[in-house]
C-alpha positions as a Markdown table, in Angstrom:
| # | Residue | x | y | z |
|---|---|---|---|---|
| 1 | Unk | 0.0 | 0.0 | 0.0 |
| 2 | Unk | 1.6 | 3.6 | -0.8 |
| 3 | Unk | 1.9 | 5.7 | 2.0 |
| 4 | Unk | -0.1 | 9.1 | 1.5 |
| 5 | Unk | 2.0 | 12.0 | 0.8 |
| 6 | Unk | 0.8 | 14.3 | 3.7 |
| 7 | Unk | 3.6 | 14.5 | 5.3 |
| 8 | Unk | 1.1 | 14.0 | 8.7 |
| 9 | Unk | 2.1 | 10.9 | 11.4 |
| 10 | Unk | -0.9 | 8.0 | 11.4 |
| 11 | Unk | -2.9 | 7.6 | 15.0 |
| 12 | Unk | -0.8 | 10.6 | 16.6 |
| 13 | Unk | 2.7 | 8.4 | 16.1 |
| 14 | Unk | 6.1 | 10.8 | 15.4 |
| 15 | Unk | 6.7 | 11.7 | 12.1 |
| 16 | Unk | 10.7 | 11.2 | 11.0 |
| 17 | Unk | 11.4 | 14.8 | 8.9 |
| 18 | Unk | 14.7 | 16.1 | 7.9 |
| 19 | Unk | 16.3 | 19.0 | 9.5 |
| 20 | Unk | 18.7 | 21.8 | 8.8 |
| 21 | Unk | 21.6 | 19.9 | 8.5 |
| 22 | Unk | 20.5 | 16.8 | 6.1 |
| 23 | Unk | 20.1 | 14.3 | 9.0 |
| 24 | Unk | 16.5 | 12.3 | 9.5 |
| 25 | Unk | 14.8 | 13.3 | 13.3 |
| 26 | Unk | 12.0 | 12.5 | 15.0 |
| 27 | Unk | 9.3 | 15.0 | 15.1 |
| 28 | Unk | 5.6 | 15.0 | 16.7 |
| 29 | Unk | 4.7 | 18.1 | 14.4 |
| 30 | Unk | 3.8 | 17.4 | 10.8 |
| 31 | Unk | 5.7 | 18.0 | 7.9 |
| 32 | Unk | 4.5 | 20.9 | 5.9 |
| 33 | Unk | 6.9 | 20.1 | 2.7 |
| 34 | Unk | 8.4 | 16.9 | 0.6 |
| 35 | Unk | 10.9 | 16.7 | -0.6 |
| 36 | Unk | 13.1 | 14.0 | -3.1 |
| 37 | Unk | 16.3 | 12.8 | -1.3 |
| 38 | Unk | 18.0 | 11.9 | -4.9 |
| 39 | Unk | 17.5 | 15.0 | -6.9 |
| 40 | Unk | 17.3 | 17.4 | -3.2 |
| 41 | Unk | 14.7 | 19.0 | -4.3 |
| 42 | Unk | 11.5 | 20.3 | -1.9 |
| 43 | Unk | 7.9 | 21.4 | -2.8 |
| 44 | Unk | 3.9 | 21.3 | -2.0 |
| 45 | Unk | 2.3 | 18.2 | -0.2 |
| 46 | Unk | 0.1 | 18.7 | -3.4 |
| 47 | Unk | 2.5 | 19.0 | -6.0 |
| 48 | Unk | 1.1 | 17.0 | -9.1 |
| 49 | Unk | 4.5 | 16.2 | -10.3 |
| 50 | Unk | 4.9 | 14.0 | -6.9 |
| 51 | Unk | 1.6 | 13.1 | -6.8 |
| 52 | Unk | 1.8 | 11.6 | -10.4 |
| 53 | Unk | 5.0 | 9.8 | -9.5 |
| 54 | Unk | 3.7 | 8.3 | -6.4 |
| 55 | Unk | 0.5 | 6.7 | -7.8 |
| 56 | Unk | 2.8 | 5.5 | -10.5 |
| 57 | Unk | 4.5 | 3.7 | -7.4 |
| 58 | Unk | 7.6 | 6.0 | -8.0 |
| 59 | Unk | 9.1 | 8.2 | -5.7 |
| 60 | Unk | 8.1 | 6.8 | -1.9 |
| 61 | Unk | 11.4 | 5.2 | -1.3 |
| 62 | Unk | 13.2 | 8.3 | -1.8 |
| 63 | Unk | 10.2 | 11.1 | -0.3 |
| 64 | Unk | 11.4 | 13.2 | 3.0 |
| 65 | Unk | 10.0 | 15.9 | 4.9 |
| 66 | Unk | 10.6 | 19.3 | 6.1 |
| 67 | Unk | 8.7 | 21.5 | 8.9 |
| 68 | Unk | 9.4 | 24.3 | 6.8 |
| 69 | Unk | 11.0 | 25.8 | 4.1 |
| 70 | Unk | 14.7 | 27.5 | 5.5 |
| 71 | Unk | 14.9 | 24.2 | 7.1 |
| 72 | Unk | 15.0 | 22.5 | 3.1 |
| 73 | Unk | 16.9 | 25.1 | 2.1 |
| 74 | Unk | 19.4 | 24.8 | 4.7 |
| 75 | Unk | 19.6 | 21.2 | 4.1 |
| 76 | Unk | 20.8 | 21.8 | 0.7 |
| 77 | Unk | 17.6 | 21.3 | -1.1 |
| 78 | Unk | 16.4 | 23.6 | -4.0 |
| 79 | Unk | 12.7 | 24.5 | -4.8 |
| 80 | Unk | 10.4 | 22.4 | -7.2 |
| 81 | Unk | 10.3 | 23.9 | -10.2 |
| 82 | Unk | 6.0 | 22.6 | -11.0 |
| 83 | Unk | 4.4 | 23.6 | -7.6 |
| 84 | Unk | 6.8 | 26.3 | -6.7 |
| 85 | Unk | 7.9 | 28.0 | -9.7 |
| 86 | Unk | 8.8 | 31.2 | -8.8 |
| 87 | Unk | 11.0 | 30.4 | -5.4 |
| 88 | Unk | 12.8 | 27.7 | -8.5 |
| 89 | Unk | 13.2 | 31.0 | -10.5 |
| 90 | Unk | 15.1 | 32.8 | -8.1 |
| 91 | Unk | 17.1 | 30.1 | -7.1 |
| 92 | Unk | 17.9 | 29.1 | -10.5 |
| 93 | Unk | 18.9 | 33.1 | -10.8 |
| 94 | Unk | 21.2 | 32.9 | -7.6 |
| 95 | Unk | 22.5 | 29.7 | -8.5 |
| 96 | Unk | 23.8 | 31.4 | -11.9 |
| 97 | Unk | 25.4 | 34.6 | -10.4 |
| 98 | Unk | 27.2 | 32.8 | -8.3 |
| 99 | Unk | 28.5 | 29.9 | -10.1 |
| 100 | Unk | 30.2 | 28.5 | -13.2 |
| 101 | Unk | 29.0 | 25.0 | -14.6 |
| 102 | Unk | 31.8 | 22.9 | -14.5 |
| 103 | Unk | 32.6 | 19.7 | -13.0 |
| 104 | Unk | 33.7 | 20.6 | -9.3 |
| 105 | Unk | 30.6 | 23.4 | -9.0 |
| 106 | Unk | 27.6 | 23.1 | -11.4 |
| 107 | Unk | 24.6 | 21.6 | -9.9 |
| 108 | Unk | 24.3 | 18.0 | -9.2 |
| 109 | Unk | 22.1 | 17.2 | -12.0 |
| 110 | Unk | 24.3 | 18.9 | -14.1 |
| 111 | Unk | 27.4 | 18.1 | -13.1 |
| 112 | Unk | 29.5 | 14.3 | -14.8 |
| 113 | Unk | 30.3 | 12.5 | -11.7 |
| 114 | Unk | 34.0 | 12.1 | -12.7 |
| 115 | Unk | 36.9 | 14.9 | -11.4 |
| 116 | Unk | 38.8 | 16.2 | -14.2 |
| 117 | Unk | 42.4 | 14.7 | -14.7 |
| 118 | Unk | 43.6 | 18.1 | -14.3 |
| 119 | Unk | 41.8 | 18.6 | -11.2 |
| 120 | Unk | 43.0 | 15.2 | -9.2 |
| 121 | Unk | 47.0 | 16.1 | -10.4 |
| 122 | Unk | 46.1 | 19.5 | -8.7 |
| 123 | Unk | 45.3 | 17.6 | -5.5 |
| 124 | Unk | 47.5 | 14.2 | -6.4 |
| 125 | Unk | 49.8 | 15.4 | -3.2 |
| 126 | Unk | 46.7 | 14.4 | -0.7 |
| 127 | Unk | 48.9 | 12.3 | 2.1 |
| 128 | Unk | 48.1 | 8.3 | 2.2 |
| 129 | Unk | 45.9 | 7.0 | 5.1 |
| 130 | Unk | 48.0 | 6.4 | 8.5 |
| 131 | Unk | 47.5 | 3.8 | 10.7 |
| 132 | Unk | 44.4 | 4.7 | 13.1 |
| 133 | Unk | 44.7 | 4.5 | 16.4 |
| 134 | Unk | 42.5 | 3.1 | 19.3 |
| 135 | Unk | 41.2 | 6.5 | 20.4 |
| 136 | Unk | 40.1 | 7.3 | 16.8 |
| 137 | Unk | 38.3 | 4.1 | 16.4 |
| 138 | Unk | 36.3 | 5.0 | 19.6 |
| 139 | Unk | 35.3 | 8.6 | 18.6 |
| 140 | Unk | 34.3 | 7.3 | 15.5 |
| 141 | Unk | 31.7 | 5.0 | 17.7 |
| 142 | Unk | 31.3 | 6.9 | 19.7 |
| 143 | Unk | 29.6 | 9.3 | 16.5 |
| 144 | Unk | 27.3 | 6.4 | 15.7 |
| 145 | Unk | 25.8 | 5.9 | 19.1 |
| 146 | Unk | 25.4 | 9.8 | 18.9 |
| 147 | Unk | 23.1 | 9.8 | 16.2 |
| 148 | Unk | 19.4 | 10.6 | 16.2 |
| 149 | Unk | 18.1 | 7.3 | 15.3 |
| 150 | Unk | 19.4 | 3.9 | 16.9 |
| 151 | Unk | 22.3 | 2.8 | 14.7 |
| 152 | Unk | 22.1 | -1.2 | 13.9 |
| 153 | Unk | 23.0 | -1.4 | 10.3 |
| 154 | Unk | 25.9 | -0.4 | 8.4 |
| 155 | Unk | 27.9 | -0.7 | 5.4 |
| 156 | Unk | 31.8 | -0.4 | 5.2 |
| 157 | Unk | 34.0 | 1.1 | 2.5 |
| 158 | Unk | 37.1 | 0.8 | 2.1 |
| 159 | Unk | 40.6 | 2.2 | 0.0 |
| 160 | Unk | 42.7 | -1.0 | -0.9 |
| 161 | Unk | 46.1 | 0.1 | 0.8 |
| 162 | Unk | 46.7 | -1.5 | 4.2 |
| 163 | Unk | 46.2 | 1.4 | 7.0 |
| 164 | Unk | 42.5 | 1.2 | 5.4 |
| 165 | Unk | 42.0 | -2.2 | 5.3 |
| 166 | Unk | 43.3 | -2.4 | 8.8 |
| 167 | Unk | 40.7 | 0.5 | 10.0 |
| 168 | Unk | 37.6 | -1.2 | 8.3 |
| 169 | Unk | 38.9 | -4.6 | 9.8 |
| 170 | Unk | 39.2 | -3.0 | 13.1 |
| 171 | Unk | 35.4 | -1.4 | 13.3 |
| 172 | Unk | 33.7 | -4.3 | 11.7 |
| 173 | Unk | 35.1 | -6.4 | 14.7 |
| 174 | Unk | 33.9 | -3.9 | 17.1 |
| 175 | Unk | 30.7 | -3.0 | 15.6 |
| 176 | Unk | 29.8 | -6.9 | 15.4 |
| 177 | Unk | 31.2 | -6.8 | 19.4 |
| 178 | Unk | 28.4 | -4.1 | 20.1 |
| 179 | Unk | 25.9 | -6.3 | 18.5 |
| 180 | Unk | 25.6 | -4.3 | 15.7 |
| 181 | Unk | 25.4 | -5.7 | 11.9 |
| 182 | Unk | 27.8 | -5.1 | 8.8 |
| 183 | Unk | 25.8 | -5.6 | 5.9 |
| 184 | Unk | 28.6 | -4.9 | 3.1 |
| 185 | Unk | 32.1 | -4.3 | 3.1 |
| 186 | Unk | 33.4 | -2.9 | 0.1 |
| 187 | Unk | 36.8 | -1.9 | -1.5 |
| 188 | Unk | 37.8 | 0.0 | -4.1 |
| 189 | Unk | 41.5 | 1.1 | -6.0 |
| 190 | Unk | 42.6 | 5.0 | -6.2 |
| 191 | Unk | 41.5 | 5.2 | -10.0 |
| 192 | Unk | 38.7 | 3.1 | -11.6 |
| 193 | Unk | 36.7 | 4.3 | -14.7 |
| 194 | Unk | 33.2 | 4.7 | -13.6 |
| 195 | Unk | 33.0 | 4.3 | -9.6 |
| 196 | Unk | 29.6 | 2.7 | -10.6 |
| 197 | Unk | 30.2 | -0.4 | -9.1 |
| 198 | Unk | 31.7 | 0.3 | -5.6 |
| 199 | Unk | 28.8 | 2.9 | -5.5 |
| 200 | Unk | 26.0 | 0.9 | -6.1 |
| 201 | Unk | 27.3 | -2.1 | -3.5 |
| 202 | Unk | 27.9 | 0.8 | -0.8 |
| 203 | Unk | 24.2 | 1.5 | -1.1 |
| 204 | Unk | 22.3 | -1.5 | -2.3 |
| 205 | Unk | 21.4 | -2.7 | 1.3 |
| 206 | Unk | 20.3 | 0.7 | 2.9 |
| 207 | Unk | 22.0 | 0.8 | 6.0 |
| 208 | Unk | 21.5 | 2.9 | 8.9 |
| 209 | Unk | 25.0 | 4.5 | 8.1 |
| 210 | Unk | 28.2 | 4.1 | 6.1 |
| 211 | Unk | 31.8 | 4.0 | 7.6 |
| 212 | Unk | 34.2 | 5.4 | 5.4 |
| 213 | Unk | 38.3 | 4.3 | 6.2 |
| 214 | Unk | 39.9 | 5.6 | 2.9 |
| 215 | Unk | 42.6 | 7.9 | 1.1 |
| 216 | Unk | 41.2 | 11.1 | 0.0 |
| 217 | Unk | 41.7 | 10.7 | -3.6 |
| 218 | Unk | 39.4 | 7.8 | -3.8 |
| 219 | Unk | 37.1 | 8.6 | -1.6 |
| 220 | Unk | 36.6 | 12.2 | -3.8 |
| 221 | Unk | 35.9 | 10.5 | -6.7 |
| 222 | Unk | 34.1 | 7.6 | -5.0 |
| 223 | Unk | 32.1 | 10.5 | -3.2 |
| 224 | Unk | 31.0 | 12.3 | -6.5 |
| 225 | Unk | 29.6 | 9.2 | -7.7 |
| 226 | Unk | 27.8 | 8.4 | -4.8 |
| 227 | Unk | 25.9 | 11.5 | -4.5 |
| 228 | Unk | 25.4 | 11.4 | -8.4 |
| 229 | Unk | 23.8 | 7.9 | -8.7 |
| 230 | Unk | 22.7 | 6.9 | -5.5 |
| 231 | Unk | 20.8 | 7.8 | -2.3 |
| 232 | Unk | 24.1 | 7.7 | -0.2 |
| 233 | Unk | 24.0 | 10.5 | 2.4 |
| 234 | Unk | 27.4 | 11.9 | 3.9 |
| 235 | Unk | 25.5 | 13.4 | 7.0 |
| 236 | Unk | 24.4 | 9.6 | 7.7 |
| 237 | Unk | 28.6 | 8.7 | 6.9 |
| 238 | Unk | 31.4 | 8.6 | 9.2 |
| 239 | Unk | 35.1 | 8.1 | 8.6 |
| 240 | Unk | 38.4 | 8.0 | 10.1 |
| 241 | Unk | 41.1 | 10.8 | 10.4 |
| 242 | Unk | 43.0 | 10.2 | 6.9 |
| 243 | Unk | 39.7 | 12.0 | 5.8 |
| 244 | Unk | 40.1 | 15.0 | 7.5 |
| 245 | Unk | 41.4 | 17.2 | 5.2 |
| 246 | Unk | 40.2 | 20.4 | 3.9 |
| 247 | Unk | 41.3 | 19.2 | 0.0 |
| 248 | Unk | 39.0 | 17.0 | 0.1 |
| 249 | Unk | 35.6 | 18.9 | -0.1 |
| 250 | Unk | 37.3 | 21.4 | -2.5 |
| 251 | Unk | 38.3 | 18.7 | -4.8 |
| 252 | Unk | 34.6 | 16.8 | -4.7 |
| 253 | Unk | 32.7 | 20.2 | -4.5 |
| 254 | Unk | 31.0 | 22.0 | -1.8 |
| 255 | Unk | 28.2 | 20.5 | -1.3 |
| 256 | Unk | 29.0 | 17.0 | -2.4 |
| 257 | Unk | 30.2 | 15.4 | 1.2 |
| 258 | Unk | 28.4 | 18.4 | 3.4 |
| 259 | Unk | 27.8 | 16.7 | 7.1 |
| 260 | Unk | 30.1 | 13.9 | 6.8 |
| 261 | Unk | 31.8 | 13.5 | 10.5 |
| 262 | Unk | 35.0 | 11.5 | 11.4 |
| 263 | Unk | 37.6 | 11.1 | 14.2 |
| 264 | Unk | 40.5 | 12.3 | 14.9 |
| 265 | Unk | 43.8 | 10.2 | 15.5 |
| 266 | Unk | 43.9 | 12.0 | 19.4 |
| 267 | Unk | 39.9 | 11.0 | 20.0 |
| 268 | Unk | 38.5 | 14.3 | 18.6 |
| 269 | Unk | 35.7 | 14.9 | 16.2 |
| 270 | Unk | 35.6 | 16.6 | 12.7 |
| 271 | Unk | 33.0 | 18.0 | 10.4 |
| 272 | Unk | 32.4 | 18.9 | 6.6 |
| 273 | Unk | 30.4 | 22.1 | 6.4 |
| 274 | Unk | 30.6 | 22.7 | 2.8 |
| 275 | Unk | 33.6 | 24.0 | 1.7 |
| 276 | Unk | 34.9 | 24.0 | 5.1 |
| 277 | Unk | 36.3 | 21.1 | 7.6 |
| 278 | Unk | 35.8 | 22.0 | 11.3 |
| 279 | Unk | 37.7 | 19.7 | 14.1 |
| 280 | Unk | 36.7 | 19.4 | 18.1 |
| 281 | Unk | 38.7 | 18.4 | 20.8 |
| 282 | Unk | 38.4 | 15.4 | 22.7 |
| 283 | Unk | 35.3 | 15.4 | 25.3 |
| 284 | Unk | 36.9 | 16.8 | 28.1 |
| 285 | Unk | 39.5 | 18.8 | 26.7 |
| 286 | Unk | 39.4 | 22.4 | 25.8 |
| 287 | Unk | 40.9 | 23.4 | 21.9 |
């Protein structure tokens, strides 16, 4: 039976919407909006265009919800372009002052899912992953059991070189240990030709979360197909420390791995906000 599209909870139960910074939350008020977690896009609970696709049995899997609309917008999610044409006219006019369409910052519809040769030897001196250490591996559970949401499921990805394979190795034995369940481990070299493949394994089973314990370059151009081709979400991702660098988000574009979160080697925190990677301290210890 398709679910209606009112974005309303059944019998008075919590709704799960999405909030300001991409990540799902329980909510006992309504959502007002839907939105399309592929193509980020947001409109009317009426909107024909959704409505048509949902009775076609289309859409469901990937519809979310918003309270409002600077909460879509802040999420990274652009206007629909039938039900709300004219809030899709002045984003499409902003979008086009601002930016040039080419493969690190045109739209994500627009944009090829491949980095440019040029563009990875600009970045090709991105260091190689380190060994992690046992305080990053418990930040980095220590983000999944801080998530909204009970984390059971997840799927791990990993580069192929041995400080990677060693840090997926290492979480899948203590995830299992929590009683959690890995449904996927993949791999993947530093250059392929399509990233299809690793892609479409990462994502196939719909986990609660991915783990990410890879070298940047990789993981950029792993990360571009990703958000091009499938419903992989970095603010559901985590990853270990050789990710923390502010190369990275430059190299995939700004808003391709916006909310990802990782360790650090010391047992600190970091965040992608766009263009921008933010670190924390331990807890208990002041920056």
């Amino acid at each position: 039976m398709t679910p209606a599209p009112s974005g309303r909870a059944p019998h008075g139960k919590h709704r799960t919407l999405i909030g300001p910074e991409g990540a799902p939350y329980r909510s006992a008020t309504p959502g007002s909006l839907g939105g399309h977690r592929r193509l980020r896009l947001y409109g009317r609970l009426d909107c024909p265009s959704a409505l048509r696709a949902i009775a076609r049995g289309h859409y469901v899997k990937h519809r979310v919800f918003f309270v409002d609309e600077a909460t879509a917008t802040a999420a990274g999610y652009r206007a629909c372009d039938v039900c709300l044409p004219q809030r899709y006219a002045r984003w499409k006019a902003d979008w086009e002052n601002t930016h040039t369409m080419s493969p690190l910052t045109g739209p994500p519809a627009s944009r090829s899912p491949l980095i440019r040769a040029e563009d990875l030897d600009a970045y090709g001196d991105l260091p190689s992953p380190a060994p992690h250490t046992a305080a990053e591996l418990d930040a980095l559970l220590g983000l999944l059991a801080s998530r909204e949401g009970r984390v059971e499921t997840v799927a791990v990805g990993h580069s192929r070189d041995p400080a990677s394979r060693a840090a997926a190795e290492a979480f899948a034995a203590a995830w299992k240990g929590r009683g959690g369940k890995v449904l996927a481990t993949v791999d993947w070299p530093e250059s392929a030709a399509s990233w299809l493949r690793p892609a479409r394994r990462l994502t196939a089973e719909e986990p609660d979360a991915w783990v990410m314990a890879a070298a940047p370059l990789g993981l950029a151009q792993l990360a571009r197909r990703l958000r091009h081709s499938t419903d992989w979400d970095p603010a559901r991702t985590v990853a270990f420390a050789a990710l923390k660098d502010s190369r990275l988000p430059a190299l995939t574009g700004p808003d391709t791995l916006h909310g990802l979160r990782g360790a650090t080697a010391e047992g600190g925190t970091w965040e992608v906000r766009r263009r921008w990677v933010t670190s924390y301290p331990p807890a208990g210890r002041s920056a």
